[in-house]
N, C-alpha and C positions, 0 to 999 in steps of 0.2 A: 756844769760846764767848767766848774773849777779843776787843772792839775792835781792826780792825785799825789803827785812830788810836790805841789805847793804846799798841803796839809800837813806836810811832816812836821816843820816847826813847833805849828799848835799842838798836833798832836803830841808829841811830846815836852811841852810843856806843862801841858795838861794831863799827861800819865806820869811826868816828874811832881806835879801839884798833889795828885792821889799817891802815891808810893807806891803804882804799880808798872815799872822799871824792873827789867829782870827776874820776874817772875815765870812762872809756867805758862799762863794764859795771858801775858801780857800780848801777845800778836794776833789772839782768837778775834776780842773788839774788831782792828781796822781791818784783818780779813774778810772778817764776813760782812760791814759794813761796805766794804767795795766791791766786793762781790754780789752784794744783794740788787743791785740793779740789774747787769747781767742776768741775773737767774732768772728775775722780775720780766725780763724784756721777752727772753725766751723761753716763758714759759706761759709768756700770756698769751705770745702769739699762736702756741701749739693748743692752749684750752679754746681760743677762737676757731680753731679748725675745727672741733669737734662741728659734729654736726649736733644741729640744737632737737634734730626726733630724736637720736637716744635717749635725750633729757627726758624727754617728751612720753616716748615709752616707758621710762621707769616711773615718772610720776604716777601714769593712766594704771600702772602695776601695783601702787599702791603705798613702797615704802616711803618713809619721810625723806626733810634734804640729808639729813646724816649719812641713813642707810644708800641713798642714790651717790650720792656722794664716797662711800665707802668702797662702793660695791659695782661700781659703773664709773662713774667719772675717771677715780685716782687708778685703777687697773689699766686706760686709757692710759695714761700719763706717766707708765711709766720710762718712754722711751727717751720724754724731755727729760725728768727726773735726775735717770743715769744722764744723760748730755751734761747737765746740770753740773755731775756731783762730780764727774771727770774734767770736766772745765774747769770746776775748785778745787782740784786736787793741782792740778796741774799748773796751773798759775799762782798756787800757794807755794807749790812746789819750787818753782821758778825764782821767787819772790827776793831782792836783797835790801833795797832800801828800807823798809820800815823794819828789818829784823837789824839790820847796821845800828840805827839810830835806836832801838828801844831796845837791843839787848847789849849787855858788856859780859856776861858770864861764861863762860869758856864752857861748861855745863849744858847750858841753855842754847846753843849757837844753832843754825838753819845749815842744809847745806849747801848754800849760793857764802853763807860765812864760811866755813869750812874749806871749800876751794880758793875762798882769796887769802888764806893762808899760807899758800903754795907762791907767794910773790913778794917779793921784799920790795925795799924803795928803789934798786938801783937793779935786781935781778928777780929774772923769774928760775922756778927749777923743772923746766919744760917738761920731761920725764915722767916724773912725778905728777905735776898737774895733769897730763894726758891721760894718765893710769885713775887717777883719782872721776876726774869727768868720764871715763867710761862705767868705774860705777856706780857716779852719781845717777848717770844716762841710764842705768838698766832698771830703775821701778817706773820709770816715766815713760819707756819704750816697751815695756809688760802688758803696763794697765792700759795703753791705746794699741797694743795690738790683741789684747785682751777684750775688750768692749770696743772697737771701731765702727762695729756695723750700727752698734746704738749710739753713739755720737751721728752717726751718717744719717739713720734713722730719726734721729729729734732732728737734729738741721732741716731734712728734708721735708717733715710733716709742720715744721712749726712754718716754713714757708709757703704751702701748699691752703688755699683758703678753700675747705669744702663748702 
């Protein structure tokens, strides 16, 4: 229930404490830690669809949880899966506040940093900026026109209680 704007402070405090500031994986941590609810939410509610005789029949067949699990459940699953992993792309994507605060390296920058480069204190260079957001906008307008039916797909099954 806490802001995740409120966390910024400690978080970096606590990544200035460890001397992991400006590094490569310093943004890997809070992304996947706020993302992992997300994934969590919708993906438990798509495993609750399943219906529980498939379980049912794989068991009576014979393999153990690994192999039913390998071989039945996660082929199931892969429709949340991709939902999943386009939702973290995409919102990683997006992302400026914790890359602001935990990176300074010019090297290292996102690109939600990248475009506010394009604006001084007193001007922006409109032009410029437009040109730069349309191709920021082209791997993020790709990969969901590229996988939409399976984004529509996990939404719609993980809502769906068979």
């Amino acid at each position: 229930l806490v802001p995740v704007y409120g966390l910024l402070v400690p978080i970096f405090i606590q990544f200035r404490d460890l001397d992991w500031l400006n590094k490569r994986y310093t943004l890997l941590l809070p992304y996947t830690a706020f993302g992992l609810s997300q994934a969590i939410f919708l993906i438990e509610g798509y495993i609750h669809s399943i219906p529980t005789e498939i379980e049912e029949a794989a068991y009576i067949d014979g393999p153990g949880l690994p192999m039913t699990l390998a071989r039945v459940i996660f082929p199931i699953c892969r429709p949340i899966i991709a939902t999943v992993a386009i939702l973290s792309f995409l919102s990683t994507w997006n992302e400026f506040a914790f890359a602001l605060v935990l990176l300074n390296d010019e090297k290292l920058k996102t690109v939600p940093l990248w475009l506010n480069t394009f604006q001084g204190e007193r001007t922006v260079n409109y032009t410029t900026l437009m040109a730069a957001l349309t191709v920021a906008s082209v791997p993020v307008i790709t990969v969901y026109l590229l996988f939409r039916e399976k984004i529509i797909q996990g939404f719609i099954a993980g809502a769906i209680k068979g």
